[in-house]
PDB file with one MODEL, atoms N, CA, C and O in Angstrom:
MODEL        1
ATOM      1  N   UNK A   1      -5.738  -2.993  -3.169  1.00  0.00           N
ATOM      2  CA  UNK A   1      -6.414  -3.734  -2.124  1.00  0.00           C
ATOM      3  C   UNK A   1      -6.589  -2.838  -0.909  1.00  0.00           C
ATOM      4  O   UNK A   1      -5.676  -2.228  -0.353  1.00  0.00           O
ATOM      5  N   UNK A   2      -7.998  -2.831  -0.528  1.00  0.00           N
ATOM      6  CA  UNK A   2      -7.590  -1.918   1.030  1.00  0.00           C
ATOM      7  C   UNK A   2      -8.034  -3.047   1.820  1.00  0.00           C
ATOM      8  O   UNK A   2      -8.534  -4.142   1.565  1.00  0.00           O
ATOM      9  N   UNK A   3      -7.609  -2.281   3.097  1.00  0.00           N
ATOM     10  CA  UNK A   3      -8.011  -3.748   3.824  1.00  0.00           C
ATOM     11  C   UNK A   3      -9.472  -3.311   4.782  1.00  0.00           C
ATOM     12  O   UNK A   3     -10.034  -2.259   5.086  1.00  0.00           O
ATOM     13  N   UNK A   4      -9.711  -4.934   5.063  1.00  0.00           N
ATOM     14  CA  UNK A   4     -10.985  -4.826   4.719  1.00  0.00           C
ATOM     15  C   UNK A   4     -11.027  -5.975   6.546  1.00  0.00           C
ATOM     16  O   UNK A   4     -12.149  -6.438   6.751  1.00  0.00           O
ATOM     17  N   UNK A   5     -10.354  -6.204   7.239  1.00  0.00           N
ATOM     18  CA  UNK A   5     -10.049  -6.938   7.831  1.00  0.00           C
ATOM     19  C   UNK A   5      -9.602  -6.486   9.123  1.00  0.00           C
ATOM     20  O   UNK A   5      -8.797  -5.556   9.072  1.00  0.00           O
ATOM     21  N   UNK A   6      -9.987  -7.000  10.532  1.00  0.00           N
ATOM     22  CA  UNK A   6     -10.021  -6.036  11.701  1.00  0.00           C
ATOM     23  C   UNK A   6      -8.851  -6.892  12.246  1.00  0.00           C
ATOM     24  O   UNK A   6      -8.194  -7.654  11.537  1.00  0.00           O
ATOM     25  N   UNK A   7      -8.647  -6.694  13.602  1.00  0.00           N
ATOM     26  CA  UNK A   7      -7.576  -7.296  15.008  1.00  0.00           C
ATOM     27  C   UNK A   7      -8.082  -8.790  15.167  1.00  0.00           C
ATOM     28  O   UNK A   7      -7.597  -9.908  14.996  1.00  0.00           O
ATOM     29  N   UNK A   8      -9.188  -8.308  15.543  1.00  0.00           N
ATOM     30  CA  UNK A   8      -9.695  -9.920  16.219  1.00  0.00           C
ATOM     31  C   UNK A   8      -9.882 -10.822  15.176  1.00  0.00           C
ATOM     32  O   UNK A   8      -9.612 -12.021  15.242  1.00  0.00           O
ATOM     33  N   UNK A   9     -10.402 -10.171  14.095  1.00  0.00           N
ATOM     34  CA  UNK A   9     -10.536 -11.455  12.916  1.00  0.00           C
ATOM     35  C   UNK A   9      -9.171 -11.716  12.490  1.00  0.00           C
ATOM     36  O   UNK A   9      -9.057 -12.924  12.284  1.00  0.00           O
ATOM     37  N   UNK A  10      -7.873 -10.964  12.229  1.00  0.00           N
ATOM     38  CA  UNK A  10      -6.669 -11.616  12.043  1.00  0.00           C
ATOM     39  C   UNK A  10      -5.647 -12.559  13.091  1.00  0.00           C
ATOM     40  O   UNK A  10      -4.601 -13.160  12.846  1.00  0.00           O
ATOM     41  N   UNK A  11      -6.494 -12.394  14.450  1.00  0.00           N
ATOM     42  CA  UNK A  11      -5.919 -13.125  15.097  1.00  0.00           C
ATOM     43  C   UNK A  11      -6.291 -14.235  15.070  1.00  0.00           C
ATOM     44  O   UNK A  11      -5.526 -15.199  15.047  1.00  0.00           O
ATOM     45  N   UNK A  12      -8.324 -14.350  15.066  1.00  0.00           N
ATOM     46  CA  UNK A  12      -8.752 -15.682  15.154  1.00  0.00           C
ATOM     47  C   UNK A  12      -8.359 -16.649  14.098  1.00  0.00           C
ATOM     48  O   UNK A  12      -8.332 -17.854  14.346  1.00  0.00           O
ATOM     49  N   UNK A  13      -7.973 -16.051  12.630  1.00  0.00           N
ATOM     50  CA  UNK A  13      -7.317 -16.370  11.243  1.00  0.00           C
ATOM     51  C   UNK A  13      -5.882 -16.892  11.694  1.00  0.00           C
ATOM     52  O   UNK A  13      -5.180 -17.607  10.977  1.00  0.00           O
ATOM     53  N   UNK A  14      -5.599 -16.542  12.707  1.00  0.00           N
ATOM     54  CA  UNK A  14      -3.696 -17.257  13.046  1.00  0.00           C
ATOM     55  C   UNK A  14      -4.269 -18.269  14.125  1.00  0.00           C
ATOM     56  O   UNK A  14      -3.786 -19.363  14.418  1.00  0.00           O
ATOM     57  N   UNK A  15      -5.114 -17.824  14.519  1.00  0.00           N
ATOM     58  CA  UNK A  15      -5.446 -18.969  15.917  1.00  0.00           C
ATOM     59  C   UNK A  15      -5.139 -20.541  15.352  1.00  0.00           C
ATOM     60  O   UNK A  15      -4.281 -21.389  15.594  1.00  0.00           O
ATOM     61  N   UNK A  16      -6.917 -20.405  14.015  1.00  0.00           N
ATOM     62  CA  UNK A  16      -7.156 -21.357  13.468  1.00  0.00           C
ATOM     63  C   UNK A  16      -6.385 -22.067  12.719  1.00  0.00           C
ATOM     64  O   UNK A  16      -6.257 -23.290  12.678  1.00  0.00           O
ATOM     65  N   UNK A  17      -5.724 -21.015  11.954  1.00  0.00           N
ATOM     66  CA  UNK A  17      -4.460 -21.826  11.023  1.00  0.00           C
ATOM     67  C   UNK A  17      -3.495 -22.447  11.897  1.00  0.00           C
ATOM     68  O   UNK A  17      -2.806 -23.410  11.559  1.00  0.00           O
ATOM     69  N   UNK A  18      -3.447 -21.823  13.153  1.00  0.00           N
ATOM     70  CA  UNK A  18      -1.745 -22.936  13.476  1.00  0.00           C
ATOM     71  C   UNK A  18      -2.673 -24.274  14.652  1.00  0.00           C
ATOM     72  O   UNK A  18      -2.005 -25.272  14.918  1.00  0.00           O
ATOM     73  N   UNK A  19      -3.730 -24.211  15.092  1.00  0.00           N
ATOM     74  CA  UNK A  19      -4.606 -25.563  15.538  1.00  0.00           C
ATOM     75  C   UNK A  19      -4.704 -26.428  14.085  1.00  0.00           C
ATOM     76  O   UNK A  19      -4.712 -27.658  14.136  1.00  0.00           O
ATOM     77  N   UNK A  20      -4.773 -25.762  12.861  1.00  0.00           N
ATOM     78  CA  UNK A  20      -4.696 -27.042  12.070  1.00  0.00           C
ATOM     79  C   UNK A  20      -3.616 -27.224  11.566  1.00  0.00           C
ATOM     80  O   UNK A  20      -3.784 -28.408  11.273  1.00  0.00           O
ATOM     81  N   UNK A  21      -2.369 -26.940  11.136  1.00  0.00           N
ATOM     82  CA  UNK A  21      -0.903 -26.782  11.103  1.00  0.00           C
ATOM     83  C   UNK A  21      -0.550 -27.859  12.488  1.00  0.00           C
ATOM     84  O   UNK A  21       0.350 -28.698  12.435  1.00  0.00           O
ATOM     85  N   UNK A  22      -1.477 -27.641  13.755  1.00  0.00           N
ATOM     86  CA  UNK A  22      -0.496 -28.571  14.679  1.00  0.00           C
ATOM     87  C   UNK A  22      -1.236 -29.726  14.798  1.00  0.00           C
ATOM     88  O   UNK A  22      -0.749 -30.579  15.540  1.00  0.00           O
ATOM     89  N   UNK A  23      -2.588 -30.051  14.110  1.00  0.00           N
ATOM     90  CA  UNK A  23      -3.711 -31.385  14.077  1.00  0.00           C
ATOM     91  C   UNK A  23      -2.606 -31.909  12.793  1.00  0.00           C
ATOM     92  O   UNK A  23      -1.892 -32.874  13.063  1.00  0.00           O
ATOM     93  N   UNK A  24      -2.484 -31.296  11.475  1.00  0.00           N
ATOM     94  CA  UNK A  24      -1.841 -31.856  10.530  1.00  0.00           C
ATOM     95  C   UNK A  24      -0.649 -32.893  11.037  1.00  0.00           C
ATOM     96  O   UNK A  24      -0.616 -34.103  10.813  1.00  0.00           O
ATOM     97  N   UNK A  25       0.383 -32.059  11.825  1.00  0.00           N
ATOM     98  CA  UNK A  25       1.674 -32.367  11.961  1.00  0.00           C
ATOM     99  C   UNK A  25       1.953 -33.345  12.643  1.00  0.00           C
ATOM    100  O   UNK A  25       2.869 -34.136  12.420  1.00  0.00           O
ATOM    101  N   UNK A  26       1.011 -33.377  13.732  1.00  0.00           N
ATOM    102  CA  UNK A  26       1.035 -34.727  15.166  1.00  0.00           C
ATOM    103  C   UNK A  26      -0.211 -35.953  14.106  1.00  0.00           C
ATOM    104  O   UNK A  26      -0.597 -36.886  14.810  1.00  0.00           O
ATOM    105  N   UNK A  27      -0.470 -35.967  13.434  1.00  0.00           N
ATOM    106  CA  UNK A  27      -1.260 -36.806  12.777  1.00  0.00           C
ATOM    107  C   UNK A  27      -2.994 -36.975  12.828  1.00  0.00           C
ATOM    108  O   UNK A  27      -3.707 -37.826  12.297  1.00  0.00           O
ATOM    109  N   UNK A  28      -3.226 -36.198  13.401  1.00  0.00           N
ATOM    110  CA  UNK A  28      -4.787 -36.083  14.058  1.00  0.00           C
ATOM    111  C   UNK A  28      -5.358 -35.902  12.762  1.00  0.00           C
ATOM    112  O   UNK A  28      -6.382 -36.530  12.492  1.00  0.00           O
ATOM    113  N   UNK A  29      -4.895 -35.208  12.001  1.00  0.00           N
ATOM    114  CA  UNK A  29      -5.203 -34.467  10.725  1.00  0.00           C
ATOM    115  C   UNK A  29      -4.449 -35.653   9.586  1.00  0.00           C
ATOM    116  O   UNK A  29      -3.279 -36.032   9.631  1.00  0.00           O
ATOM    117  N   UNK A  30      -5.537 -36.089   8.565  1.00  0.00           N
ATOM    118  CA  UNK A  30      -4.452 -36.773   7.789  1.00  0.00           C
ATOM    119  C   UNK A  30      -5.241 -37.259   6.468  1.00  0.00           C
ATOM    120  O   UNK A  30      -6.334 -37.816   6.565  1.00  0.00           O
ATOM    121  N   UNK A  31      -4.584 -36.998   5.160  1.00  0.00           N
ATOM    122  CA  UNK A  31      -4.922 -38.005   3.567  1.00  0.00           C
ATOM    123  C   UNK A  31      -5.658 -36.379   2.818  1.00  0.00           C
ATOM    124  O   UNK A  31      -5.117 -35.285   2.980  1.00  0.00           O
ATOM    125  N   UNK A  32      -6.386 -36.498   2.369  1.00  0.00           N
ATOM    126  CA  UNK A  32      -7.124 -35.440   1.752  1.00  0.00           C
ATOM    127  C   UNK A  32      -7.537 -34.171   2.303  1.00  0.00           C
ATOM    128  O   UNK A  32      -7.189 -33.085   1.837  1.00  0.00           O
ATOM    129  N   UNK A  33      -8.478 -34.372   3.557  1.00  0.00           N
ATOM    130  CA  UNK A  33      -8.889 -34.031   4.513  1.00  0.00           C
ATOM    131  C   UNK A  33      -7.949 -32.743   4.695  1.00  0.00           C
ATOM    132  O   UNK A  33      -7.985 -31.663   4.105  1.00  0.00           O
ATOM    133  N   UNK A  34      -6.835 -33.352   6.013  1.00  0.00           N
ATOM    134  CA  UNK A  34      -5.440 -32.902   6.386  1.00  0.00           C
ATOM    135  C   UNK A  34      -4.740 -31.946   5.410  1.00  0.00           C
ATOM    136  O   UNK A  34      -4.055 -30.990   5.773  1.00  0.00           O
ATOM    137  N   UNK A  35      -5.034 -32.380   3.823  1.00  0.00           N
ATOM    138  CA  UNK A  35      -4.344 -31.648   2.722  1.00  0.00           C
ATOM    139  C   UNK A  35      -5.317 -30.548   2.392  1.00  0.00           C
ATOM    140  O   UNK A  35      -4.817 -29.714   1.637  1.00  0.00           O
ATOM    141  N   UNK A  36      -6.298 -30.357   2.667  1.00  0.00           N
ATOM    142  CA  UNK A  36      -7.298 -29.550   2.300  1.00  0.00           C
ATOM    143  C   UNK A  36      -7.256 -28.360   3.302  1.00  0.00           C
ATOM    144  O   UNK A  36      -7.156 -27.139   3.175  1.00  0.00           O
ATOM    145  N   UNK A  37      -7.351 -29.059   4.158  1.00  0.00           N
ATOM    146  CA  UNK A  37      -7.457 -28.110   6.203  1.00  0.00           C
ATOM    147  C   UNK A  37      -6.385 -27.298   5.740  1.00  0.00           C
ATOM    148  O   UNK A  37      -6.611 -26.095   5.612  1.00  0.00           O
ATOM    149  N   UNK A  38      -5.041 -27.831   5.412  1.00  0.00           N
ATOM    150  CA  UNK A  38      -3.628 -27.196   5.347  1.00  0.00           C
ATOM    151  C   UNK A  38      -3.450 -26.310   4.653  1.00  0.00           C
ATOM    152  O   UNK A  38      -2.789 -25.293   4.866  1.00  0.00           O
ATOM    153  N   UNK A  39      -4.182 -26.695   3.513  1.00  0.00           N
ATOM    154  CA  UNK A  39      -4.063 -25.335   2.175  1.00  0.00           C
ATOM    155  C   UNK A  39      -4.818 -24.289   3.089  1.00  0.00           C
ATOM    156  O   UNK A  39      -4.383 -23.148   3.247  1.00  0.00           O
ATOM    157  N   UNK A  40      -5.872 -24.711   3.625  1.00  0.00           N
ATOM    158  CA  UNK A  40      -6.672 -22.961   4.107  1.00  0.00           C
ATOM    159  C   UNK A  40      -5.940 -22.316   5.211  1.00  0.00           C
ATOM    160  O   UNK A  40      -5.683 -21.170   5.580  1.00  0.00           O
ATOM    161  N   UNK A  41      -5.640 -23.891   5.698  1.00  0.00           N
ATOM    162  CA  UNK A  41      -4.418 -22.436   7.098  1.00  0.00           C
ATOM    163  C   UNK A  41      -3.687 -21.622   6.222  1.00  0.00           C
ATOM    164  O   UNK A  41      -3.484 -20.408   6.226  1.00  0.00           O
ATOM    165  N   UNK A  42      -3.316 -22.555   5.442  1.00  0.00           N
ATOM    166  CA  UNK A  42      -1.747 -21.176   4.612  1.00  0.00           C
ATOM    167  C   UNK A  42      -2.928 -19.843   3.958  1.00  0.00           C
ATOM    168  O   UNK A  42      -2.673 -18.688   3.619  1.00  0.00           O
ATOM    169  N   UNK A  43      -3.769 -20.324   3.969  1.00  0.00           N
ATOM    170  CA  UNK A  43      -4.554 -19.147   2.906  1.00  0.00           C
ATOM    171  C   UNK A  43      -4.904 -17.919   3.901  1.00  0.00           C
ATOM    172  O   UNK A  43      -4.871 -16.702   3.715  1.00  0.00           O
ATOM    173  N   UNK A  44      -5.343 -18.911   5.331  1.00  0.00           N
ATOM    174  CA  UNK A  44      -5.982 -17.753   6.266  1.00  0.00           C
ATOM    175  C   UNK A  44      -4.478 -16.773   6.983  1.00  0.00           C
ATOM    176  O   UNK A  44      -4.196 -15.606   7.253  1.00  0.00           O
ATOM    177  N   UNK A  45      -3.946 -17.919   7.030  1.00  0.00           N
ATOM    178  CA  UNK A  45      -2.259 -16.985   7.509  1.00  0.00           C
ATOM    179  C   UNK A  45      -1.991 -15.701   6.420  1.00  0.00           C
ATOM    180  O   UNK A  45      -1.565 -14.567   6.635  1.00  0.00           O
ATOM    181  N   UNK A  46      -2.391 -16.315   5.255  1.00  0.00           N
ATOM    182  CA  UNK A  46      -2.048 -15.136   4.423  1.00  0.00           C
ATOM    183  C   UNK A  46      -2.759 -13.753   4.170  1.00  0.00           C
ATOM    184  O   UNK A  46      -2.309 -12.614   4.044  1.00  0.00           O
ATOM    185  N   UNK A  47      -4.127 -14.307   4.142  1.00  0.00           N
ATOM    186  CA  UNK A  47      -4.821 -13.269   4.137  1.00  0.00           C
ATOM    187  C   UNK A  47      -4.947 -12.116   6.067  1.00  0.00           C
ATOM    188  O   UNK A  47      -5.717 -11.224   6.426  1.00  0.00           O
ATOM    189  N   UNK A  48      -4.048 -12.647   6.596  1.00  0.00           N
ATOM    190  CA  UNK A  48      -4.539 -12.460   8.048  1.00  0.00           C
ATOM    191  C   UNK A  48      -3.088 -11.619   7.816  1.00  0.00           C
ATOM    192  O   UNK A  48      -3.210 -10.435   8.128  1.00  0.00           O
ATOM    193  N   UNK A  49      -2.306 -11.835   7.535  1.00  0.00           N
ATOM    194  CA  UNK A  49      -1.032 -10.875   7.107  1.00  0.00           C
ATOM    195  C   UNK A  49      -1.232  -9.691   6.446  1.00  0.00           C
ATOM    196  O   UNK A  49      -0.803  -8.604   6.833  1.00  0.00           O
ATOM    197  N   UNK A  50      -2.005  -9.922   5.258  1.00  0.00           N
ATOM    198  CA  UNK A  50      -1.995  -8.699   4.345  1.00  0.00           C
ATOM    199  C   UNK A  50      -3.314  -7.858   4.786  1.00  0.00           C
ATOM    200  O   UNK A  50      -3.558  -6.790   4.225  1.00  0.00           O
ATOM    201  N   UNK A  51      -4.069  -8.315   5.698  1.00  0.00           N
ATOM    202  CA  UNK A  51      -5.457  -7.721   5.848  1.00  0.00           C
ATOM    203  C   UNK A  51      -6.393  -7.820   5.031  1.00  0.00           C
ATOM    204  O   UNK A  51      -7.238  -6.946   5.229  1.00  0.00           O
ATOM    205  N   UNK A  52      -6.679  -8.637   4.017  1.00  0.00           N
ATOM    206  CA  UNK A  52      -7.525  -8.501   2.774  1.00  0.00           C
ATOM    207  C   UNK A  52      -7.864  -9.694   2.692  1.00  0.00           C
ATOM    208  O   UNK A  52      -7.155 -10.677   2.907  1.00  0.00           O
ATOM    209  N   UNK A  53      -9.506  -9.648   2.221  1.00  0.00           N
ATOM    210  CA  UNK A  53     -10.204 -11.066   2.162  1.00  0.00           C
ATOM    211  C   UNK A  53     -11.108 -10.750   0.696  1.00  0.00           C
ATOM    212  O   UNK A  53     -12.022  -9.950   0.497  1.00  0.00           O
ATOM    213  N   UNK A  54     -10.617 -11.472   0.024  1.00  0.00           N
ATOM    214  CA  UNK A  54     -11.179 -11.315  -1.395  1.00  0.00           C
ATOM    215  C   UNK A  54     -13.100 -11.372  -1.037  1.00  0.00           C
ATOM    216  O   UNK A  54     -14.023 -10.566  -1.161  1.00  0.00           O
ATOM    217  N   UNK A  55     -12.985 -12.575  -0.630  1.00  0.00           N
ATOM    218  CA  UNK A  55     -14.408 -13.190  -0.448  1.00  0.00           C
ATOM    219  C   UNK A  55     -15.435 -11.933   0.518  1.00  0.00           C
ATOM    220  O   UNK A  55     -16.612 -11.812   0.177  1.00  0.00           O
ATOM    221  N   UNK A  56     -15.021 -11.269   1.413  1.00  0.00           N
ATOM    222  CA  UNK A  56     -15.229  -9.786   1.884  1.00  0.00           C
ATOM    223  C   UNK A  56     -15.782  -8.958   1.382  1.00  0.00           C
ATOM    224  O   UNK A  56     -16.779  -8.295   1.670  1.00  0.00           O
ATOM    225  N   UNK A  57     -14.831  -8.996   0.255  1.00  0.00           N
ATOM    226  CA  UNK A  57     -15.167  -7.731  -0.846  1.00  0.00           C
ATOM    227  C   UNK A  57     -16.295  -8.367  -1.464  1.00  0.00           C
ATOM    228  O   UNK A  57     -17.130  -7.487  -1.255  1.00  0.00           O
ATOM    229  N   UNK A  58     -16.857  -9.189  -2.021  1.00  0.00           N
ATOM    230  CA  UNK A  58     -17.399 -10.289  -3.019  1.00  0.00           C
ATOM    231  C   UNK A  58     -18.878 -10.289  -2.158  1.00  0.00           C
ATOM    232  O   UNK A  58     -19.975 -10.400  -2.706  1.00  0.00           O
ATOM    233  N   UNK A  59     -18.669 -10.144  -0.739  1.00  0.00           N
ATOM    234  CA  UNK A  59     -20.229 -10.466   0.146  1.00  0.00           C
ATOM    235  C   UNK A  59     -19.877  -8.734   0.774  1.00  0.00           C
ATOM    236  O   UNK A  59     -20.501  -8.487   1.806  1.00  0.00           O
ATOM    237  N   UNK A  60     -19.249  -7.932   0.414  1.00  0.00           N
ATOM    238  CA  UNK A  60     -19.672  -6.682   1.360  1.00  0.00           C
ATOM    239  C   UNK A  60     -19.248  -6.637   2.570  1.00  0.00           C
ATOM    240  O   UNK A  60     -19.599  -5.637   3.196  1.00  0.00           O
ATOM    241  N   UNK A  61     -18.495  -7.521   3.207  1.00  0.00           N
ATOM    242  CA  UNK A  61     -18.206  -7.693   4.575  1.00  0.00           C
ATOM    243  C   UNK A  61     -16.926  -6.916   4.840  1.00  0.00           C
ATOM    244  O   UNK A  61     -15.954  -7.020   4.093  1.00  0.00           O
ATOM    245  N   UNK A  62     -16.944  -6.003   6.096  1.00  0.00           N
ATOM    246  CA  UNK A  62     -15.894  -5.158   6.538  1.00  0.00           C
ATOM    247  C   UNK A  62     -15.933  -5.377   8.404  1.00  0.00           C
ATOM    248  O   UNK A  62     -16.736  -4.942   9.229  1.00  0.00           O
ATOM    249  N   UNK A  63     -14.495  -6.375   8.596  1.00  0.00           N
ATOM    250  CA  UNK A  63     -14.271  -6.230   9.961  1.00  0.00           C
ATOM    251  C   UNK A  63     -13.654  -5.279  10.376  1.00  0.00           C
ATOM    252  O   UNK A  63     -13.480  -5.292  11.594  1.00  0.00           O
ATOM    253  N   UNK A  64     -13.093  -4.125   9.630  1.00  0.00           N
ATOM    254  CA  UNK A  64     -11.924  -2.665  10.184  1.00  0.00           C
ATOM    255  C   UNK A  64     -13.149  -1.894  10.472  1.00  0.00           C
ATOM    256  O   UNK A  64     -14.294  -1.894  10.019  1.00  0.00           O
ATOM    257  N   UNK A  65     -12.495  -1.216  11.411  1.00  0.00           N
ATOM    258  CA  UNK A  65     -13.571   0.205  11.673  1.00  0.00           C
ATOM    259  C   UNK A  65     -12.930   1.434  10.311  1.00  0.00           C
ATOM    260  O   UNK A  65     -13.447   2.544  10.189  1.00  0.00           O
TER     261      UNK A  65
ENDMDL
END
């Protein structure tokens, strides 16, 4: 895997995941919806960790210099 993934896009990837992590938790967020939102925070947290976005590679897209 190289990474394929810059600063600002791994931050805005933690931004987003923990605004829906904290809509989930206080109830704003809730049933399917809420369960759906939640899986992608964990996905974007993850991929925002390792630097690598499958879907990136798949469309050509490179946020690293």
């Amino acid at each position: 895997m190289k990474v394929n993934m810059g600063l600002i896009d791994r931050i805005l990837r933690v931004i987003i995941a923990a605004v829906i992590a904290y809509l989930f938790y206080t109830g704003v967020l809730s049933g399917t919806l809420g369960i759906v939102l939640l899986v992608l925070a964990i996905v974007f947290l993850l991929t925002s960790v390792v630097s690598f976005c499958p879907l990136y590679t798949i469309f050509g897209i490179k946020t690293n210099k």
